[in-house]
Biopython code that builds the backbone (N, CA, C, O; Angstrom):
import numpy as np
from Bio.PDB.StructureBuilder import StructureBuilder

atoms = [
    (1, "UNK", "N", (-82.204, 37.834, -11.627)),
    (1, "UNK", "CA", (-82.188, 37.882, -13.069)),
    (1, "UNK", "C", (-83.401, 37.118, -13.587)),
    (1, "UNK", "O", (-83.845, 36.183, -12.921)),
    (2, "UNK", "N", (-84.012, 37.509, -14.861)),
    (2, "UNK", "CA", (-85.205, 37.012, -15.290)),
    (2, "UNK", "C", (-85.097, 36.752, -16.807)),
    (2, "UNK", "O", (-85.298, 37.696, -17.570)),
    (3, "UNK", "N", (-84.886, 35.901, -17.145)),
    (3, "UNK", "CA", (-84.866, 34.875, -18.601)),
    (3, "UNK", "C", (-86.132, 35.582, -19.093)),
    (3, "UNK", "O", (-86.922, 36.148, -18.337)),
    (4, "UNK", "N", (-86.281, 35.490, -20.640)),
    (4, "UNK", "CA", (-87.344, 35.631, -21.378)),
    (4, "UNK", "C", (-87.148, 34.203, -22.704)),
    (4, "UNK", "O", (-86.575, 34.352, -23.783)),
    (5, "UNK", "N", (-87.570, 33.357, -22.382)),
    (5, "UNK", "CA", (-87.280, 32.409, -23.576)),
    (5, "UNK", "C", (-88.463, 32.450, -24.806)),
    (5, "UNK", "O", (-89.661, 32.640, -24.596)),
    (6, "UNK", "N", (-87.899, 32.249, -26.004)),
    (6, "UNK", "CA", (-88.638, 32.522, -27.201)),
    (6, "UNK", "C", (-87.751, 30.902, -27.701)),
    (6, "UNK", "O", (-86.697, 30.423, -27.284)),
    (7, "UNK", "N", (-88.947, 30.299, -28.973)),
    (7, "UNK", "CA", (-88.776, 29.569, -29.136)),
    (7, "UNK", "C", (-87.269, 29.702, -30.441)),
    (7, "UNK", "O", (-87.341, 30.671, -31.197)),
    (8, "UNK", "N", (-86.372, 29.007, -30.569)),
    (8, "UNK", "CA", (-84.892, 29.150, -31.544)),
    (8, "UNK", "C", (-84.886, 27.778, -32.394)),
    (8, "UNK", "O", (-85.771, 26.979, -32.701)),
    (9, "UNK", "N", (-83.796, 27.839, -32.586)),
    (9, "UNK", "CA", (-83.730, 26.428, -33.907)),
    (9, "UNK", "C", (-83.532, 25.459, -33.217)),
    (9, "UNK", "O", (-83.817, 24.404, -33.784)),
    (10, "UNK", "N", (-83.122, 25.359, -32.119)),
    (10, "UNK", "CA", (-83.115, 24.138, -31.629)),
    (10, "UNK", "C", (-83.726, 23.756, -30.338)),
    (10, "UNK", "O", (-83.504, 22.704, -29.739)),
    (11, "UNK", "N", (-84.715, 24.947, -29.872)),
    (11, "UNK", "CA", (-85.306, 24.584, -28.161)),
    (11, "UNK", "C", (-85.919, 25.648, -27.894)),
    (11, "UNK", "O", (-86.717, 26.262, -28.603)),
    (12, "UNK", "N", (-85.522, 25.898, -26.783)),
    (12, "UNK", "CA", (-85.959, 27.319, -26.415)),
    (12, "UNK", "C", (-84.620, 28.337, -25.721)),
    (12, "UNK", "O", (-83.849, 28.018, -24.816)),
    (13, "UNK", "N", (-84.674, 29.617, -26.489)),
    (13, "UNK", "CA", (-83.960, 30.516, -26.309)),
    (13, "UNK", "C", (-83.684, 31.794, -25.666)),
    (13, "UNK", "O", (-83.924, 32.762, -26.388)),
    (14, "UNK", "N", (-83.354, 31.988, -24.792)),
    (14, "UNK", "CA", (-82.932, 33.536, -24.090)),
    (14, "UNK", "C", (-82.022, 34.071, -24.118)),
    (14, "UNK", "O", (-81.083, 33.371, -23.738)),
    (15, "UNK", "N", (-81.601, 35.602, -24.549)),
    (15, "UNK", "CA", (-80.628, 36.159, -24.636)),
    (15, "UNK", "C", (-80.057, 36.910, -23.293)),
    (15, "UNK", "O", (-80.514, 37.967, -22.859)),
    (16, "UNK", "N", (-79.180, 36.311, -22.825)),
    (16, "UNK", "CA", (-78.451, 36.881, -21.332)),
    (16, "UNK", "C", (-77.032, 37.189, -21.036)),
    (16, "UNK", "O", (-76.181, 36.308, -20.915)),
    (17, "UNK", "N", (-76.718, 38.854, -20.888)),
    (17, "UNK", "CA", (-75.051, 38.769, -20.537)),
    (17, "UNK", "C", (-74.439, 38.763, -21.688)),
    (17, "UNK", "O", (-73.299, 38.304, -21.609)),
    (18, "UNK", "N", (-74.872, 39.212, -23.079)),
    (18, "UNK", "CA", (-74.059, 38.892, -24.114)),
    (18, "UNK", "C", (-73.857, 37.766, -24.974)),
    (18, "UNK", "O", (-73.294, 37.679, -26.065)),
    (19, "UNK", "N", (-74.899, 36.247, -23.681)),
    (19, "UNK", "CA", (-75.063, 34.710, -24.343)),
    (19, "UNK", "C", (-76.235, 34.243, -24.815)),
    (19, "UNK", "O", (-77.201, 34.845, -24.346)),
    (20, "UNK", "N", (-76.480, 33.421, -25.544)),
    (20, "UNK", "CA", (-77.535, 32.719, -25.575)),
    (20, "UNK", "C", (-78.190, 31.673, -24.832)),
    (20, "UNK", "O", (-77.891, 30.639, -25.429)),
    (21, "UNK", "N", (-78.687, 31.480, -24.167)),
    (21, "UNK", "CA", (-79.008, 29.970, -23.043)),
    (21, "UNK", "C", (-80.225, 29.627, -23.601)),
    (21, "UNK", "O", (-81.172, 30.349, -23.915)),
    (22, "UNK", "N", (-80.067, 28.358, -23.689)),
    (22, "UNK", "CA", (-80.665, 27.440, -24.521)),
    (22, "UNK", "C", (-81.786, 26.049, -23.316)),
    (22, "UNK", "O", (-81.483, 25.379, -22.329)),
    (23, "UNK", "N", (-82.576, 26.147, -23.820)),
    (23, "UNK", "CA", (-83.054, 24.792, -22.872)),
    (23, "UNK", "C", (-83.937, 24.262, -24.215)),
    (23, "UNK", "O", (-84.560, 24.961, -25.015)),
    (24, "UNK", "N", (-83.756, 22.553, -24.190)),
    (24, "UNK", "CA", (-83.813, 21.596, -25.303)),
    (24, "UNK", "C", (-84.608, 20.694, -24.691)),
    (24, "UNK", "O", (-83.913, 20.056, -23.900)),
    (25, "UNK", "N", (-85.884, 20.285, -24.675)),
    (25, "UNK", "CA", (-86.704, 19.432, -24.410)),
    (25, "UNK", "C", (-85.765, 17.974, -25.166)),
    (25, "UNK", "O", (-85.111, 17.954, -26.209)),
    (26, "UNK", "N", (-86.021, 16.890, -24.187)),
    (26, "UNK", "CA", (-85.224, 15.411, -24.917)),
    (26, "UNK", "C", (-85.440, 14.827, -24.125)),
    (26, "UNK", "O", (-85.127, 14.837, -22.935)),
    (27, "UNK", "N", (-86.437, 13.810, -25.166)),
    (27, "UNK", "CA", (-87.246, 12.248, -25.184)),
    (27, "UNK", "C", (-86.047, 11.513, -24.597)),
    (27, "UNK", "O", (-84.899, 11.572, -25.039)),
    (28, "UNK", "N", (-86.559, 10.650, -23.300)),
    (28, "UNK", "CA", (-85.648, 9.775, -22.996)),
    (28, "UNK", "C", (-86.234, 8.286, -22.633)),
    (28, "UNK", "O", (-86.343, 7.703, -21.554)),
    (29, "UNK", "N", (-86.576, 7.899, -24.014)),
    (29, "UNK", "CA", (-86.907, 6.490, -24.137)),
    (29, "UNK", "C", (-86.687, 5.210, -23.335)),
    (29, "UNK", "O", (-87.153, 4.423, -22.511)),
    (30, "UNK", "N", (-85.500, 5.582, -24.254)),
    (30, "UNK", "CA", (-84.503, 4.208, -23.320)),
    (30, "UNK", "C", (-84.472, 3.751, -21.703)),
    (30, "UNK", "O", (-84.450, 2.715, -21.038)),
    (31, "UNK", "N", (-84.485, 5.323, -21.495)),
    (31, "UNK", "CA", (-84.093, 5.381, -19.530)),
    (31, "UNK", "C", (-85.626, 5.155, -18.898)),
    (31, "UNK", "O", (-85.695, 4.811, -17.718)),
    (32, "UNK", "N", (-86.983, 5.364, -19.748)),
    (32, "UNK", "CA", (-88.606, 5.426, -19.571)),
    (32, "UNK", "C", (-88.540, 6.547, -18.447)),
    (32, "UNK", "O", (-89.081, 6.467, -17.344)),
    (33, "UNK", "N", (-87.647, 7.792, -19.007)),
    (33, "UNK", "CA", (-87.616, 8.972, -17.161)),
    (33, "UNK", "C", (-88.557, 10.265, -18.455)),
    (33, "UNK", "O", (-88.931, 11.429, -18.311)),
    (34, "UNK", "N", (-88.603, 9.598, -19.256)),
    (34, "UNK", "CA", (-90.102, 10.801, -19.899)),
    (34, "UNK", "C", (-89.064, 11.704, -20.752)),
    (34, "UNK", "O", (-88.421, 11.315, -21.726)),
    (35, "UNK", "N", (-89.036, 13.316, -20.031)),
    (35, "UNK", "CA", (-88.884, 14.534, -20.541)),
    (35, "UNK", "C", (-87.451, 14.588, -19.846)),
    (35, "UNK", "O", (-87.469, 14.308, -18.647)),
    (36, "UNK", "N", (-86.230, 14.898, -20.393)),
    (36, "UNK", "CA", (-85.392, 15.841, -20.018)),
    (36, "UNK", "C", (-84.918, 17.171, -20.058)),
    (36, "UNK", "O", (-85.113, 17.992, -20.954)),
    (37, "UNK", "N", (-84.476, 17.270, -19.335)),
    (37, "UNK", "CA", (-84.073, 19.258, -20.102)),
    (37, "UNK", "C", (-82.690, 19.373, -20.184)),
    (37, "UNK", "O", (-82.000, 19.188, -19.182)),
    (38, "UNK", "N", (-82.145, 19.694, -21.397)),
    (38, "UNK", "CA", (-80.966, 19.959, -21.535)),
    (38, "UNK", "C", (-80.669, 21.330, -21.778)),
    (38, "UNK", "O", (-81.265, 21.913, -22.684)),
    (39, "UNK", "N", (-79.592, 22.075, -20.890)),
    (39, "UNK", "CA", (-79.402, 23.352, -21.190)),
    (39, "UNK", "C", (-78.232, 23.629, -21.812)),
    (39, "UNK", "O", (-77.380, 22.752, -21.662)),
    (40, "UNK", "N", (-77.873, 24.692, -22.549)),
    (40, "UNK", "CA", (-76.578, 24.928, -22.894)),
    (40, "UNK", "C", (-76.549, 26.297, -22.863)),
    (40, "UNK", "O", (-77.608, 26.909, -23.005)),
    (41, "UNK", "N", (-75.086, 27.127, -22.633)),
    (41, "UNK", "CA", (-75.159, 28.378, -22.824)),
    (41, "UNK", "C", (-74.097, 28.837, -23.736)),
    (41, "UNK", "O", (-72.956, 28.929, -23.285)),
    (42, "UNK", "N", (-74.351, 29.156, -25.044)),
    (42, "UNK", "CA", (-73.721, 29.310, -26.286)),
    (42, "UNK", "C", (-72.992, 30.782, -26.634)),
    (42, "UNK", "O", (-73.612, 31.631, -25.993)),
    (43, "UNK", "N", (-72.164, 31.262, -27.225)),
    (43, "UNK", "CA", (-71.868, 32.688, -27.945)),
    (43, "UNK", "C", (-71.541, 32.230, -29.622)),
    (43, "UNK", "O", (-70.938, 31.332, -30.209)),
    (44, "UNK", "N", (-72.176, 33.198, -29.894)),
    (44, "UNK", "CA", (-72.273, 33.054, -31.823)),
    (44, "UNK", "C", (-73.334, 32.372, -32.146)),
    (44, "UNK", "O", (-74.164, 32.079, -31.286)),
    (45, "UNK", "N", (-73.473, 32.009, -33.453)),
    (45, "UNK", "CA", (-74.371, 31.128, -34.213)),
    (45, "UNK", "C", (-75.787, 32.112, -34.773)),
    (45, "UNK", "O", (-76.311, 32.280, -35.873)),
    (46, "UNK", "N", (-76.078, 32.674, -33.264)),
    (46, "UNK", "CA", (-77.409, 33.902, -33.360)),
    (46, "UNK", "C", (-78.665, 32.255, -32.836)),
    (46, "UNK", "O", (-78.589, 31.048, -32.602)),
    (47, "UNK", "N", (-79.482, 33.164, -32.899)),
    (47, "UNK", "CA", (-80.673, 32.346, -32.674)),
    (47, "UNK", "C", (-80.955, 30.835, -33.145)),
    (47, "UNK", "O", (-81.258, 29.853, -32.467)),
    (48, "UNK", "N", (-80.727, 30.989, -34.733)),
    (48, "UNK", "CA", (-81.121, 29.971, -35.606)),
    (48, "UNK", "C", (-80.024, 28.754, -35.439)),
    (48, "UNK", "O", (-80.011, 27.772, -36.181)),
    (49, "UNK", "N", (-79.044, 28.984, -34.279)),
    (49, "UNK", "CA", (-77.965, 27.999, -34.062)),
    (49, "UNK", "C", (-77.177, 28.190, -35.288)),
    (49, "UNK", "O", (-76.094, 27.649, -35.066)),
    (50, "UNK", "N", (-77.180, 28.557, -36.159)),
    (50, "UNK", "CA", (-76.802, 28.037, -37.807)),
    (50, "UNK", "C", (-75.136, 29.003, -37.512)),
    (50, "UNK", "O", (-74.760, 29.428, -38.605)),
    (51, "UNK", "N", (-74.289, 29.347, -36.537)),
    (51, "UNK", "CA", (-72.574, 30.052, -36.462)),
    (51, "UNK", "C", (-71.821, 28.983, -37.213)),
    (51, "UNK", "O", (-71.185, 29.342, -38.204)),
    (52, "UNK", "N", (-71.816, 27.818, -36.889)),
    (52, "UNK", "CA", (-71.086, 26.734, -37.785)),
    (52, "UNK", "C", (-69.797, 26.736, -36.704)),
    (52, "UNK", "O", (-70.125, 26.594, -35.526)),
    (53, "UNK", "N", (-68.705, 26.848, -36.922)),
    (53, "UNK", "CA", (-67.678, 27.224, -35.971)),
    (53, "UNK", "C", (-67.516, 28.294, -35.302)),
    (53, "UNK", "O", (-66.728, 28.379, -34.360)),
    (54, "UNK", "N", (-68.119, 29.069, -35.646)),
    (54, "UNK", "CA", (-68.418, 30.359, -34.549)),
    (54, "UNK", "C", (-68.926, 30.198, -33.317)),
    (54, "UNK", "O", (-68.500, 30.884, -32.388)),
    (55, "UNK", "N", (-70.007, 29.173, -33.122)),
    (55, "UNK", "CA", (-70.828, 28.807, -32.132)),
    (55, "UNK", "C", (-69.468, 28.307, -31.296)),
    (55, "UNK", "O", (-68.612, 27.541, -31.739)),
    (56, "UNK", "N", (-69.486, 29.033, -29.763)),
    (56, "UNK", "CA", (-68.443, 28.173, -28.810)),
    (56, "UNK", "C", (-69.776, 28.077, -27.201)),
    (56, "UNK", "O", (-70.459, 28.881, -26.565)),
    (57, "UNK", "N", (-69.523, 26.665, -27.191)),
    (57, "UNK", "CA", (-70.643, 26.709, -26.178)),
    (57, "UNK", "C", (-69.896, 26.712, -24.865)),
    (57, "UNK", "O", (-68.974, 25.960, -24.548)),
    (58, "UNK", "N", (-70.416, 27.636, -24.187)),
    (58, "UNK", "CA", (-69.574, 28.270, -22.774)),
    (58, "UNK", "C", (-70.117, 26.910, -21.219)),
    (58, "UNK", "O", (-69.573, 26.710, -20.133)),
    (59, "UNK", "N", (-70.966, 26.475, -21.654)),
    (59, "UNK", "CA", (-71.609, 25.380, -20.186)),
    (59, "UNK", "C", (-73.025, 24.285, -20.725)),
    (59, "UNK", "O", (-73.708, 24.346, -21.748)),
    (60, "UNK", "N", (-73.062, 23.625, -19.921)),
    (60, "UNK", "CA", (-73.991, 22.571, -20.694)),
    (60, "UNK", "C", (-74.047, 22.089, -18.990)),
    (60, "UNK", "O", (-73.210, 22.347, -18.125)),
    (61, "UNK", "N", (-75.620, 21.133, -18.824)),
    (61, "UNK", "CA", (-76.421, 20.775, -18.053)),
    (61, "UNK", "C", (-77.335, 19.932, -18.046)),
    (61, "UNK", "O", (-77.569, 19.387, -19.125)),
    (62, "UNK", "N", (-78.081, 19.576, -16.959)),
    (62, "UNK", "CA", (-79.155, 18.627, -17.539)),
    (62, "UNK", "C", (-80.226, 19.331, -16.349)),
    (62, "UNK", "O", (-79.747, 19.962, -15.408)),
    (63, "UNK", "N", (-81.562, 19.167, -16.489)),
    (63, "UNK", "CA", (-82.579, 19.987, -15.455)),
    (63, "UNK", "C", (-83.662, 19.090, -15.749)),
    (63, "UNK", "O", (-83.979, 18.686, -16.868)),
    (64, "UNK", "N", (-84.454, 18.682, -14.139)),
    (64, "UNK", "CA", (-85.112, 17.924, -13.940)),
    (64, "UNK", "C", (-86.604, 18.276, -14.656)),
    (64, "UNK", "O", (-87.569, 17.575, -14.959)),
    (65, "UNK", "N", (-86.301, 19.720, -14.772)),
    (65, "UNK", "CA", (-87.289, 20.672, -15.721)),
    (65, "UNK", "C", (-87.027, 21.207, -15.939)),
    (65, "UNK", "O", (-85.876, 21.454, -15.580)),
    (66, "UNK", "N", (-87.680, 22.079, -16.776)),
    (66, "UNK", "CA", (-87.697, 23.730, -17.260)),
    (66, "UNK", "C", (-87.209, 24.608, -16.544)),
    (66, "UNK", "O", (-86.311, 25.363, -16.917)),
    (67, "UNK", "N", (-87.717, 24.621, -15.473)),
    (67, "UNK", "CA", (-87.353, 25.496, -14.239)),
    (67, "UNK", "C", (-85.926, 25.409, -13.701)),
    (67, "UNK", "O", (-85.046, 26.257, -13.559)),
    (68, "UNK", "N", (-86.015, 23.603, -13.356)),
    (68, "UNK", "CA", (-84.753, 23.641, -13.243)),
    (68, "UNK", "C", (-83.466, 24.157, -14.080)),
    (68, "UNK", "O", (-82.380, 24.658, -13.789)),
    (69, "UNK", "N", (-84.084, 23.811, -15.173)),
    (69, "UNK", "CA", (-82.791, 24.048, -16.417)),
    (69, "UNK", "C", (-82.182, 25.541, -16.116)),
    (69, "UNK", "O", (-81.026, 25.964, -16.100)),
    (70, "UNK", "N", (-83.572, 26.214, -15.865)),
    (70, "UNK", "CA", (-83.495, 27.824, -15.985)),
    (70, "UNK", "C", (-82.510, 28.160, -14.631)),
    (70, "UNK", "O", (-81.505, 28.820, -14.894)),
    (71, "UNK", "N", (-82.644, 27.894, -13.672)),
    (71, "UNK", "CA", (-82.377, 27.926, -12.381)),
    (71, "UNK", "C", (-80.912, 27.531, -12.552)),
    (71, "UNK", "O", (-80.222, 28.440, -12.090)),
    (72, "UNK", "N", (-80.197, 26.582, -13.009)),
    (72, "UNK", "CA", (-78.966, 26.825, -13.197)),
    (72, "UNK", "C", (-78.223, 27.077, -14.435)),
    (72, "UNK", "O", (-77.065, 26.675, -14.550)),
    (73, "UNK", "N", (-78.834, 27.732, -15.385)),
    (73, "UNK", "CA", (-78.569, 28.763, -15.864)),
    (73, "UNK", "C", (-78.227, 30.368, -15.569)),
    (73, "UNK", "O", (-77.379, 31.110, -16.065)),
    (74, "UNK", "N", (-78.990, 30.533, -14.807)),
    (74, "UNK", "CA", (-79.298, 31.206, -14.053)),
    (74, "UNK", "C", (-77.776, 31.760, -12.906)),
    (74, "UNK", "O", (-77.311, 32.880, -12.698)),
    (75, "UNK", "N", (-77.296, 30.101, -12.269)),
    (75, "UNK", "CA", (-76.515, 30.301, -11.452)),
    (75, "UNK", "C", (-75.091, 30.541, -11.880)),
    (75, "UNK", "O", (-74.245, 31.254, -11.341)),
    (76, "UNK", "N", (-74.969, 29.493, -13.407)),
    (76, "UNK", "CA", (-73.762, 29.927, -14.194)),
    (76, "UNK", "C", (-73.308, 31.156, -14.681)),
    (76, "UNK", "O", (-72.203, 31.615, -14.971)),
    (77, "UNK", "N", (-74.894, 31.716, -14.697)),
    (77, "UNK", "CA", (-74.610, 33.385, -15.327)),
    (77, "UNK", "C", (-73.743, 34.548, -14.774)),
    (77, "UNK", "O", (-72.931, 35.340, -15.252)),
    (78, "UNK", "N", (-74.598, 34.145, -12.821)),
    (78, "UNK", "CA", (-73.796, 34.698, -11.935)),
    (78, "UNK", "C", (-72.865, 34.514, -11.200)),
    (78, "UNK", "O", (-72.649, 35.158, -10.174)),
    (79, "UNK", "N", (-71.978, 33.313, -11.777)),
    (79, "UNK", "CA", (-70.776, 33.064, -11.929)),
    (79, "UNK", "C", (-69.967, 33.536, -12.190)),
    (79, "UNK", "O", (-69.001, 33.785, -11.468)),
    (80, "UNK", "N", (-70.119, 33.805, -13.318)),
    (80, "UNK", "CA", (-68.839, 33.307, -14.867)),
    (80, "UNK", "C", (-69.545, 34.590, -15.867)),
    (80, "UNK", "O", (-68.826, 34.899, -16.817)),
    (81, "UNK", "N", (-70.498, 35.144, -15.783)),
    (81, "UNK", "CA", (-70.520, 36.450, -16.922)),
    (81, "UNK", "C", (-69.644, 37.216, -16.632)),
    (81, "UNK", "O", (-69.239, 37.379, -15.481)),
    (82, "UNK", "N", (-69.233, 37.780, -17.596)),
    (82, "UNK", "CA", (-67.975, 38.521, -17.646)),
    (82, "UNK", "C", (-68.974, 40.338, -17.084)),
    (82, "UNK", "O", (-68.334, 41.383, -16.964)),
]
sb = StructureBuilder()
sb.init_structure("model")
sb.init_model(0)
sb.init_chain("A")
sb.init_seg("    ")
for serial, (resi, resn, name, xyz) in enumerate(atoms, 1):
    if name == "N":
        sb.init_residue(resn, " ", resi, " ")
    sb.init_atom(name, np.array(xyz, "f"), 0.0, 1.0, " ", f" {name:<3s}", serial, name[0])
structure = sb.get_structure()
């Protein structure tokens, strides 16, 4: 499977399987570990995040990068997509 991410309201966005998967660049000051990647894989809201309670987020993650983020995204998809 091959992600296409475009930038969304809150990170970066790909539409996969009916979901949205999300990867969120986040400053991690405190810990001085630089860049994190946080992923999430959402249904509703649409792109702009803006569903309000519609948005139900299906998995959440953390990735040592980008890649990584993508990579188990990736693995949840071929999990758990219906």
């Amino acid at each position: 499977m091959e992600l296409n991410f475009k930038t969304g309201g809150k990170g970066f966005v790909a539409e996969a399987e009916g979901y949205l998967c999300w990867i969120v660049p986040t400053a991690d000051w405190a810990g001085a570990n630089g860049i994190n990647w946080k992923w999430e894989i959402t249904s509703g809201g649409g792109w702009t995040d803006r569903g309000g309670a519609n948005v139900a987020t299906k998995a959440t993650g953390w990735g040592m990068s980008a890649d990584d983020a993508e990579r188990q995204i990736i693995a949840w998809l071929d999990t758990n997509a219906d």
